[in-house]
N, C-alpha and C positions, 0 to 999 in steps of 0.2 A: 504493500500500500504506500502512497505515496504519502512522503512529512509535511509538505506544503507545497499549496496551491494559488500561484496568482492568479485573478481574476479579471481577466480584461474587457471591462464592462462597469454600465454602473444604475443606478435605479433600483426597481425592485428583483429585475432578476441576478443582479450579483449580490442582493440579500437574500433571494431565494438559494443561492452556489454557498453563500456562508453558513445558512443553515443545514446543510447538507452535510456541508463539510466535517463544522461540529459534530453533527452526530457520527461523523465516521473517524472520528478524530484525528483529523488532519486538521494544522494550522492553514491560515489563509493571511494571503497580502493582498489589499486593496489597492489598485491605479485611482486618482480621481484627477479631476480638474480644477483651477481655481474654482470656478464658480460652485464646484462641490463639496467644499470644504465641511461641510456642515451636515454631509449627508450622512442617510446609518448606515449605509455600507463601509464608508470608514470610521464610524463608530466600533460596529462591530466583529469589525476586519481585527487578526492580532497583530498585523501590520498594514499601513495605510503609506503611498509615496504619491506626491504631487508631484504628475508628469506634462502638465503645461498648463496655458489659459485655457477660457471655455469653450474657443472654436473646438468641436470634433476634431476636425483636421490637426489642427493643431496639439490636440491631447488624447484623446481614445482613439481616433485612426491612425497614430505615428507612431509604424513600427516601430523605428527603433528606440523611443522613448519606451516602448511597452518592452522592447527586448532591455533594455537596458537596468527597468525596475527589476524584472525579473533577475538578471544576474545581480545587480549588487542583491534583493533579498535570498538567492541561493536557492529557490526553488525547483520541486520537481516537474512540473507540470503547470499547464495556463488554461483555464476553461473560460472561453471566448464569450459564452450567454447566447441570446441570438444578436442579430442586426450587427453594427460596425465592423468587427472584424471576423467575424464566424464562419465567414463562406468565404473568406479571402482564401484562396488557395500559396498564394505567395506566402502570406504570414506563416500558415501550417509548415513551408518549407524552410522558413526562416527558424523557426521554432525547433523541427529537427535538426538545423544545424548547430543548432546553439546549442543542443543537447535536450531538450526541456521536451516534455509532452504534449505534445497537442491533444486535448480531450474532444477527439474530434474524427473523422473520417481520413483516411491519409490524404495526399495535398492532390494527386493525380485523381481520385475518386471523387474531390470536391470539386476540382477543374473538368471535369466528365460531367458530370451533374448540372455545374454551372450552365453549362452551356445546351440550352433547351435543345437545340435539334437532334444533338447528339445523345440527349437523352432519350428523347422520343425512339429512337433510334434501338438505345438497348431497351425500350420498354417492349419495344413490338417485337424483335427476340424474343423477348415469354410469353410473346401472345396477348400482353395488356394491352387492353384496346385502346387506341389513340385517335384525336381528330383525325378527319379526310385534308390532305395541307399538303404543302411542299417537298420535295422530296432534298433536304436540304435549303440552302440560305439561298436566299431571290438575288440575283444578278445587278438587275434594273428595271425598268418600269414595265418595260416590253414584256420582259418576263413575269413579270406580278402578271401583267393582262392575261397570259394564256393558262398562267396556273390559275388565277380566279375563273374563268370557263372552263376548267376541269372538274377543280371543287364546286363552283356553283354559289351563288351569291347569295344572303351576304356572306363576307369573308371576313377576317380579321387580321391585319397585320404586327407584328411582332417582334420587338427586340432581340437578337440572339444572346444577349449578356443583359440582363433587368430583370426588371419587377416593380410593384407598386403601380403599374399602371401608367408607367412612364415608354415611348415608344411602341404604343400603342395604337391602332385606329381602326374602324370601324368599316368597310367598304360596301358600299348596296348598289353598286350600279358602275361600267367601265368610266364611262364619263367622270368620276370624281376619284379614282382611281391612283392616277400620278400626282396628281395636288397632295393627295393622303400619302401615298409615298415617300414622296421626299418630307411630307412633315413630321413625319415617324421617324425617316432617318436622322433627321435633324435630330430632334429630339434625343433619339437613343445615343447619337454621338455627343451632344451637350454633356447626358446622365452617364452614360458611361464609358466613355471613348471610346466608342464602335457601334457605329451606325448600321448593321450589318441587320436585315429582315428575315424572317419565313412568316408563312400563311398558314392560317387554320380555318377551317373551313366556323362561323361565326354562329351559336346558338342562342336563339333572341330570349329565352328566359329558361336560363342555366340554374341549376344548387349548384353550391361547392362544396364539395365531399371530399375530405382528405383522410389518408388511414398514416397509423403513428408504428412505427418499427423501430426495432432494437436488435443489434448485432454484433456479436464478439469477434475475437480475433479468431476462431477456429473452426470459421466457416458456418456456423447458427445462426440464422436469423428467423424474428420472430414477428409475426404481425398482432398486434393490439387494437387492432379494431379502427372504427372512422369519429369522425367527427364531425358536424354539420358546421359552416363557417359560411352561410347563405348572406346573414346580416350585414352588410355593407355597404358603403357612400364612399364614392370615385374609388372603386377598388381596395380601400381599406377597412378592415375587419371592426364591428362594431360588437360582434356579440358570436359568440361559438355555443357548440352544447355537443354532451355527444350518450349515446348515440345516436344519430339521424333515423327521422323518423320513417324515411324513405328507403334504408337499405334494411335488408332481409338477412335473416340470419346464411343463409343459401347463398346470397351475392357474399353477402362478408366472408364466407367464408374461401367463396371462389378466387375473389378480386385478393384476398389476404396469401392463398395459395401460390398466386401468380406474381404476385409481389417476393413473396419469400425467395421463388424459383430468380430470379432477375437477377435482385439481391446480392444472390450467393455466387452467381455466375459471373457478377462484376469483382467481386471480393469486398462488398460496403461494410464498414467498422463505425460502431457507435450509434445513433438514432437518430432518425430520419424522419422525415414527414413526405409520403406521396400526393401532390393534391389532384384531383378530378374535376370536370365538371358532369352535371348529370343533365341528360336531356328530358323531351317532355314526356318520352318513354320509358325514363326511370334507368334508361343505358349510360353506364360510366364510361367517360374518357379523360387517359391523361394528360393532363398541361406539363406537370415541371414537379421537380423534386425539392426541397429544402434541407437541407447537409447539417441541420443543427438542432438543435431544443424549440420549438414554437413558444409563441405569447402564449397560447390557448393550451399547451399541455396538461395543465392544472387538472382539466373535463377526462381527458383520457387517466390521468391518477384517481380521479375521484369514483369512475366506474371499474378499473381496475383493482386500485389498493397497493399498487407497482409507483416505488419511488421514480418518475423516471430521469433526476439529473442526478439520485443517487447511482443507479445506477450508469450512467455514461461515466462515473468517473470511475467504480470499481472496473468495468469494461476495459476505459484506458490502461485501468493498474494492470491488467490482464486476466481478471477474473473472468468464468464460462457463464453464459446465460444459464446452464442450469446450475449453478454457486447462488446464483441472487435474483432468481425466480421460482416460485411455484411449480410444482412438480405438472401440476394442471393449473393452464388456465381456461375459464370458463367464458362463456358470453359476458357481456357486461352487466356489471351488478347494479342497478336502477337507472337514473338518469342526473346527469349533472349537467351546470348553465353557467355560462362566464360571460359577465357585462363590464366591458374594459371601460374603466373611468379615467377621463379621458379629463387633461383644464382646459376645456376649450367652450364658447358659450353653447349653451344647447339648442338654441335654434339658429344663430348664425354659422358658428362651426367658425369662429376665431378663436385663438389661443388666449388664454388667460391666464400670464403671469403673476407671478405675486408671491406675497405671505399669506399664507395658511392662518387665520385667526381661530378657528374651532375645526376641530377632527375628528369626529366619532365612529368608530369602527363596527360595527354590526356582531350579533355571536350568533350563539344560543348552534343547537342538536344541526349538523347538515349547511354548517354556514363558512367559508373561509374565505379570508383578505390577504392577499400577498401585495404591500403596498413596501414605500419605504420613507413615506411623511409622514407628515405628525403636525401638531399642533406650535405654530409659531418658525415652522419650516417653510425654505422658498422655495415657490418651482420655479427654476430660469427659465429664459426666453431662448435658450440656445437649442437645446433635444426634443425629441419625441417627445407628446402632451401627455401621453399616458401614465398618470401619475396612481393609479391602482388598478386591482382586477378583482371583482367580488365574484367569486365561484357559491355554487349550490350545489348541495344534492339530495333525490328523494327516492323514495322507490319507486317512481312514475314520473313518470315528465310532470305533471301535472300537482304533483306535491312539490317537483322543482322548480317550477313559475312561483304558487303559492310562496315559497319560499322567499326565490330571489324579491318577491313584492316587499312582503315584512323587511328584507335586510337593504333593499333601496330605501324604504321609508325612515330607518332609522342608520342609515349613514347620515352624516350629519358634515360638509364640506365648506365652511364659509371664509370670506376673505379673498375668494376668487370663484369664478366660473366652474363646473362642472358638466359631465352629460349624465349628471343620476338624472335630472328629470326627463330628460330624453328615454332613459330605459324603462322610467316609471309607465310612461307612457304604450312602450310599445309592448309589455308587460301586460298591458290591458289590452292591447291591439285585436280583435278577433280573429282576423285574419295568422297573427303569431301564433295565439292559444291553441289555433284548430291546425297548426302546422302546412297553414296554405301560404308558402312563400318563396320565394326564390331572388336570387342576385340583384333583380328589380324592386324588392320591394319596401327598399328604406324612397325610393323615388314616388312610390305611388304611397306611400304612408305620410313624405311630407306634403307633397300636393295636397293630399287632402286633407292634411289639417289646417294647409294656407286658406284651400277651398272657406273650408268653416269659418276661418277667424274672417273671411269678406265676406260672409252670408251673415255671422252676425253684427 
């Protein structure tokens, strides 16, 4: 096992890597930023080093500042969280060189992965069904025209290196075609320095169904079921639950099979997230893989009972999946819900910086917060707004809304904006409740409460 772990990251999920760690007793060193000084990550890091201001770039994406903590504090290992540096495939190579662990996928497998086409690529290898799209990365415009009359419109164009919805676009017709093109390209080369496209053929009202996996060094890997992750505005996730109420124990078990088979054929180490979309025939296809811990993990522990960033880090140490799993695991045990509170106002969708003047955290049977504020604490204006995640669970989907209702009512977040009332809201949604919904329906949820508020 490993002595110590730096963690490079910061929020709640490198307090969630410090709790972990604790209980596996392993020391931990905190990275922060000026403007983090104050946070509990380096509260209850046993070591904390200040490695720049609060630009990202500047402090949590710069290597070598992060390699550099790492060796003065002597550590064995660096567990990445998600976002900033998690999928970097270079850091994971810089990491083995320096000697130090990447708690993570090795650097060729995350550079495989990274790169959607090439994923799609090994997915339909094992038969995992994948959109109708490109047979590799689009040329030029010419070329997008005659693959979009292959696939059949609409289509959808795509970044080769991204995510978040950025080098993206939408195509319904040749005519608008090259305009979307190059705007995509642009884009993708702005966000990630390679402008570089494929096409998928475009489903007008998608779920997004992703399944959660774990894999040792010696060839096991294991699927853990899916998770519904429908809820969301301009492609960023608003609300997860799992399990979906769309997938049957029969597809889970199938699509989890087919997953396994891929998997193991690639040689992937450590946990993964595959995500899908589902059509309006309830058929999965895949989009893209995620080489790290998700935001939403929380849902797949809570119907499991499987630590799952305890376990990535025994995995790195070189523990077997059968060392720190269940001899059986079963379906999922009831249903759990995670409403990501977000400081940003709840009907504009601005960010809301500030101090924290009151913070009341929700309990009781079936209830849990992995945040890392607190009361008289700042959120900067620099990072991601997500400044908690209030997870549920019940034996029913339906005791797990009941739930998340009670513990949105009594969070209590003042001194700045949040999106509890936004969740309160869609908590009551009927359309939520009776599980009619899909990637469009934070769109058609707000129209129509704009609708109301001009009718009355």
């Amino acid at each position: 096992m490993f002595k110590k772990i730096l963690i490079a990251n910061r929020g709640e999920i490198a307090l969630r890597i410090i709790c972990a760690c604790k209980e596996l007793g392993v020391r931990t060193v905190a990275v922060y930023s000026e403007a983090d000084r104050n946070s509990l990550h380096v509260r209850f890091a046993d070591e904390a080093i200040c490695i720049g201001p609060a630009r990202s770039s500047e402090s949590y994406l710069n290597i070598p500042a992060v390699i550099s903590a790492a060796e003065i504090a002597n550590v064995d290992a660096i567990h990445p969280g998600y976002g900033l540096l998690s999928e970097n495939a270079n850091f994971a190579e810089v990491c083995e060189a320096s000697h130090i662990k990447f708690i993570g996928p090795p650097a060729e497998i995350t550079r495989l992965m990274g790169e959607k086409e090439k994923a799609r690529q090994a997915m339909k290898q094992a038969n995992v069904p994948i959109l109708p799209g490109s047979d590799g990365i689009i040329a030029s415009e010419d070329e997008a025209i005659e693959w979009a009359k292959k696939v059949g419109y609409p289509v959808i164009l795509k970044a080769k290196a991204g995510g978040g919805g950025r080098g993206m676009r939408v195509v319904r017709s040749e005519a608008e075609l090259p305009a979307l093109y190059q705007a995509a390209s642009s884009e993708a080369a702005a966000a990630f320095g390679n402008g570089e496209l494929y096409m998928e053929k475009f489903i007008e009202r998608p779920r997004h169904i992703e399944f959660q996996i774990l894999a040792d060094s010696y060839g096991h890997v294991i699927s853990l079921g899916e998770r519904e992750c429908s809820i969301q505005r301009r492609h960023q996730k608003l609300l997860e639950e799992s399990p979906s109420t769309q997938v049957t124990p029969e597809m889970r078990k199938e699509i989890g099979d087919k997953l396994v088979s891929c998997l193991t054929d690639i040689g992937y180490v450590n946990a993964g997230t595959i995500e899908f979309l589902m059509d309006e025939d309830r058929s999965l296809y895949f989009i893209e893989m995620n080489t790290r811990i998700q935001v939403e993990h929380c849902v797949t522990e809570m119907v499991t009972g499987i630590d799952l960033v305890k376990s990535q880090i025994l995995i790195a140490a070189g523990a077997k999946l059968s060392e720190i799993l269940p001899e059986k695991i079963e379906g999922p045990r009831g249903h759990a819900i995670e409403c990501r509170i977000n400081a940003e106002h709840p009907e504009k969708f601005t960010p809301s910086a500030g101090k924290i003047t009151t913070f009341n955290i929700p309990g009781g049977i079936g209830v849990r917060v992995d945040t890392n504020q607190y009361a008289e604490g700042v959120v900067p204006p620099y990072y991601d707004s997500m400044i908690a995640k209030l997870i549920t669970h019940g034996r029913d989907r339906e005791e797990a809304i009941s739930r998340m209702s009670r513990a949105l009512d009594m969070f209590i977040v003042e001194g700045i904006y949040t999106t509890i009332p936004l969740h309160r809201r869609i908590m009551q949604d009927p359309d939520f409740r009776a599980g009619n919904f899909d990637t469009k329906f934070m769109e058609r949820f707000l129209a129509h409460k704009t609708s109301t508020q001009a009718k009355g």
